[in-house]
N, C-alpha and C positions, 0 to 999 in steps of 0.2 A: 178802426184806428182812433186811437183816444184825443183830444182834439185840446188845443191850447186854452180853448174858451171854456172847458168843462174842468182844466188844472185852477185856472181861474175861480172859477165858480168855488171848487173846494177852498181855496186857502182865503179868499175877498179881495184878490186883487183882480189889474187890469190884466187880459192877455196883453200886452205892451209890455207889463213889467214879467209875467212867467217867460214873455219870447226874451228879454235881455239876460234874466238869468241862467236861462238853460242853454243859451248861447255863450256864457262868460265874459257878459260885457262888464269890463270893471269900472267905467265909468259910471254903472249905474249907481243912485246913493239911495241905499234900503239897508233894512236891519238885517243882522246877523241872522237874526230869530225867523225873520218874514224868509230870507235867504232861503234857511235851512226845510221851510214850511214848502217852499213851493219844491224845492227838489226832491223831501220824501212822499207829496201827495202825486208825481210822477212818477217815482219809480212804484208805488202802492198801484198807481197806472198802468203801468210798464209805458211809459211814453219814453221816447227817444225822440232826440232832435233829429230832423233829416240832415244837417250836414256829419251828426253823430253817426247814423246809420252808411248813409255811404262812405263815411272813411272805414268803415270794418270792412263793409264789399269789397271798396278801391284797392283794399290792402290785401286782400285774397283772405281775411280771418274769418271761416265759415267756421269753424269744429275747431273747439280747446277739450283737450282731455286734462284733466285734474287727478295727480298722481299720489295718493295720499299716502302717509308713511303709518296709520293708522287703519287700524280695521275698524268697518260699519262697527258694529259696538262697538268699540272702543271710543271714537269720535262723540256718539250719542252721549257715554256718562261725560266728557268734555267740552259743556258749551262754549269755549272760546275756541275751538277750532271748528266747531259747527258753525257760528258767526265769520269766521274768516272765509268758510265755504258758501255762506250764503251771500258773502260779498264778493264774490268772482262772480257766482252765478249771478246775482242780480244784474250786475253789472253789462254782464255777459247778453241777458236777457234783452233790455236797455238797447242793446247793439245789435240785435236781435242773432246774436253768436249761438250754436249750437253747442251744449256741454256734456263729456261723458266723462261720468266716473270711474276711477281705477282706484280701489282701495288696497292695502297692504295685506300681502298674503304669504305664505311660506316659500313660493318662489316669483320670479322676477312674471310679468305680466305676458300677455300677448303682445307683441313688438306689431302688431297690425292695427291692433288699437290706438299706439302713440303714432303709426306712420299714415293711417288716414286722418288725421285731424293736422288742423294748420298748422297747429301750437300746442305745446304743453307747459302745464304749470304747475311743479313741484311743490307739494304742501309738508313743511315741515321738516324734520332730520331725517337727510339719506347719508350714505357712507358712499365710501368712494367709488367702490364697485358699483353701484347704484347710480350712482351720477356718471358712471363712463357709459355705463350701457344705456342711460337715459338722453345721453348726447349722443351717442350712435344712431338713435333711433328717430328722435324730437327735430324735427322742422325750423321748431323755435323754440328755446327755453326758458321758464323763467321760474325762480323758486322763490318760497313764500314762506315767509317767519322761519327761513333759514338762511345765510350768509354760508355758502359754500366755502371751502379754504381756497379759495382762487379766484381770484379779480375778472373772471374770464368771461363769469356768465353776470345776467343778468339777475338781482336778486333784491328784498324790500325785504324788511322786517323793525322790529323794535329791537336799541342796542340795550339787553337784558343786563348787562354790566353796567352800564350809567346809571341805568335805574337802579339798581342794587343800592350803588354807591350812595346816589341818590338819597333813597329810604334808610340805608344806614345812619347817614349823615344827620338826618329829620331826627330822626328818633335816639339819636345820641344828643340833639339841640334840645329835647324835650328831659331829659333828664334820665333815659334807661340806660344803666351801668353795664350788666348782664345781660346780652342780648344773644338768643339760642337761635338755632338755624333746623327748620328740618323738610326734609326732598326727599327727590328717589335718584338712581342710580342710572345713568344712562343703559339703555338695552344695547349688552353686548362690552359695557363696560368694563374695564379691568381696575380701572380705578376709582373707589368708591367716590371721589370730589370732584370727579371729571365736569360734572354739570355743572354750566357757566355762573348761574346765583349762588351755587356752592363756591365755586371756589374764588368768586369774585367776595362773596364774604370771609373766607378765609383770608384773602388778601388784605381784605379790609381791615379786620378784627386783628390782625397781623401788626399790618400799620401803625394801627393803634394801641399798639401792647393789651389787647383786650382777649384774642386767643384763647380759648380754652376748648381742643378735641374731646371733652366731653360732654360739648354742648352741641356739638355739630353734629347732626346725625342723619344719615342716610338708609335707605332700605330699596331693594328691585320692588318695583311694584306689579303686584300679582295681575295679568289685564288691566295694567292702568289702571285697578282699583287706589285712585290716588286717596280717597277719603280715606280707606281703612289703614294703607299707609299712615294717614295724619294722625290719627287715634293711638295705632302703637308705638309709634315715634313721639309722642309728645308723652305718652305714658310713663317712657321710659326717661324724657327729661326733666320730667314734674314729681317723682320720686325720687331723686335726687337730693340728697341732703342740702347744698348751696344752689337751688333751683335758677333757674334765668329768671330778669323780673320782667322778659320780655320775649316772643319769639315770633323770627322769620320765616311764614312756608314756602316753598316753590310757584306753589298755586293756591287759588282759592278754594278746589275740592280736597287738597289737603288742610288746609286753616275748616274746612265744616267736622273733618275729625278730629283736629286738634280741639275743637269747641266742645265736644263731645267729651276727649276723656277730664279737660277741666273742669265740666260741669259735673261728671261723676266725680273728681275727687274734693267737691265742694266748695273749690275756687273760684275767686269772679272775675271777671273780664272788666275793665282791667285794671281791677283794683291789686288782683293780688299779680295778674300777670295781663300784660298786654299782647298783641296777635294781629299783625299787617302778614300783607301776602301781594298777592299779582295777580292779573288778569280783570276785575274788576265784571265780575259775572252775574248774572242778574242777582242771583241768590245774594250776594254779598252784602245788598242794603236791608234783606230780609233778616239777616242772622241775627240774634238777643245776645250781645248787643250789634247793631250793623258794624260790620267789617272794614276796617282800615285799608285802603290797597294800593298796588298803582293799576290804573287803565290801561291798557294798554291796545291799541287801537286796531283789534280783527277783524271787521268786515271794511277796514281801509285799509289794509293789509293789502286785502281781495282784490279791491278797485284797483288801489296801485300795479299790482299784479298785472291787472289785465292791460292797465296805459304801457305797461314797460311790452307786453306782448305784440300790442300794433303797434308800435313802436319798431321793434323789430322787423314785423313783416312789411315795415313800411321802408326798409332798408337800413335802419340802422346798427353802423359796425359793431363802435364803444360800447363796451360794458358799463351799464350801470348798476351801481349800488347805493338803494335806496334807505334813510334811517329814519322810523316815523317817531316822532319826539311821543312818551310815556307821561304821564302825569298823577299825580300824589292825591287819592280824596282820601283826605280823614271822615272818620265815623267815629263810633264809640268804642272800639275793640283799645285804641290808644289815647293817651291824652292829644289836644288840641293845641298849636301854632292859633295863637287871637288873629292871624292873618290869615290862615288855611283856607281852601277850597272849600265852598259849604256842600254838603253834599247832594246827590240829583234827587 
């Protein structure tokens, strides 16, 4: 058992101040910084508070099964929903909660799998059929970096639409006119702008009499290969006669292919065109030039996940829906706001 006086020893405080923090005393007055030091040299720990621990016990939360809408590779080229998984489980761990995985497969899962575990918790887009048979089955529900169309269950995620707006708004304040768009398709979609950034910028661009359907462009992504998506998606906006002088991807493994076919057609970043996106993934501050994005907060996705889970087994009715605020770091991919977030 990892001991208060050894979290201590890691970070150079008193075990006094690691017990008030990991109890959530808000009286206490300490930095952000020191805050945030003793909590990840615990969880690097795996320490839990003991009144942490028995409120999982109290609440009967032995076993959460994790319901992915992704398959094992797929998740692995996508590290921001690996980060959301590692924030359930750590979390989980912490509590000393049992976690078994269920990833997306061609048909609906073992129904023995979700009815021995306490809890389940939904990662990512299911459709409806999915989510009747996953409330048939699930003890307790709660879904993660999706907002189901019903107030009913319980659910956390970032609202992908504010942000949008967001980064449209930024980058229209900075001086780009021509602002191009490129995503993939939802699976199973009939309609190519179905996807929320999609069509939250068509709305936008709309608004603002700036529209133009042939800047906007979408493609099914072959195995969530989202890079090569970006590559031939940006190919085709960048040869273009009246080019964008700027463009939006869905994600950040589509902006590493859109970086790609710019650099083969000789253009700079972003001189001749500029390149924001989402998710804010490790790779994004490595790219030449580092990548514009919004953060968008997965492995507290996770954590929230799991509060709204004993939450529930602790008896609660109300549905809640949770919206974890997104945030804008500039890099070099765009020009700079003199106020901007300086980057990590």
């Amino acid at each position: 058992m990892v001991t208060l006086k050894e979290i201590a020893g890691v970070v150079g405080v008193s075990t006094a101040t690691v017990s008030r923090v990991l109890n959530f005393d808000a009286t206490l007055s300490i930095t952000a910084r020191k805050r945030q030091a003793i909590i990840e040299a615990a969880e690097a720990l795996n320490y839990s508070t003991p009144r942490a621990r028995n409120r999982a016990n109290q609440q009967g939360l032995s076993k959460v099964a994790l319901v992915h809408f992704l398959r094992p590779e797929q998740e692995l080229i996508d590290p921001y929903y690996v980060g959301l998984r590692l924030g359930i489980e750590s979390r989980c761990q912490a509590l000393k909660i049992e976690t078994v995985k269920v990833y997306h497969t061609d048909s609906m899962p073992d129904a023995n799998l979700l009815q021995s575990a306490s809890g389940v918790i939904a990662i990512g887009f299911h459709g409806d059929e999915e989510i009747a048979w996953l409330r048939r089955h699930a003890r307790h529900l709660v879904f993660a970096d999706f907002y189901p169309p019903s107030d009913e269950y319980d659910s956390v995620a970032s609202d992908l639409a504010f942000a949008m707006r967001k980064l449209l708004g930024a980058l229209q304040q900075l001086g780009y006119k021509r602002i191009g768009f490129v995503g993939w398709m939802e699976e199973g979609a009939a309609d190519p702008y179905a996807e929320v950034r999609c069509r939250t910028y068509i709305e936008w661009s709309t608004a603002n009499g700036r529209f133009d359907p042939a800047i906007c462009l979408t493609d099914r992504a072959v195995e969530r290969n989202t890079e090569q998506t970006g590559y031939r998606l940006a190919m085709r906006l960048l040869e273009q006669p009246d080019r964008p002088d700027a463009i939006v991807t869905c994600n950040d493994n589509i902006a590493v292919g859109a970086y790609r076919a710019i650099h083969e057609l000789g253009l700079s970043i972003p001189d001749d065109v500029a390149v924001a996106s989402f998710n804010d993934i490790s790779v994004a501050q490595f790219l030449s030039p580092p990548l514009s994005t919004i953060h968008l907060p997965a492995e507290e996705i996770g954590e929230a996940a799991v509060e709204l889970l004993l939450e529930r087994a602790a008896g609660r009715d109300l549905a809640k829906r949770i919206n974890l605020a997104s945030r804008l770091i500039w890099r070099g991919s765009t020009r700079r706001p003199e106020d901007a977030e300086s980057p990590r």
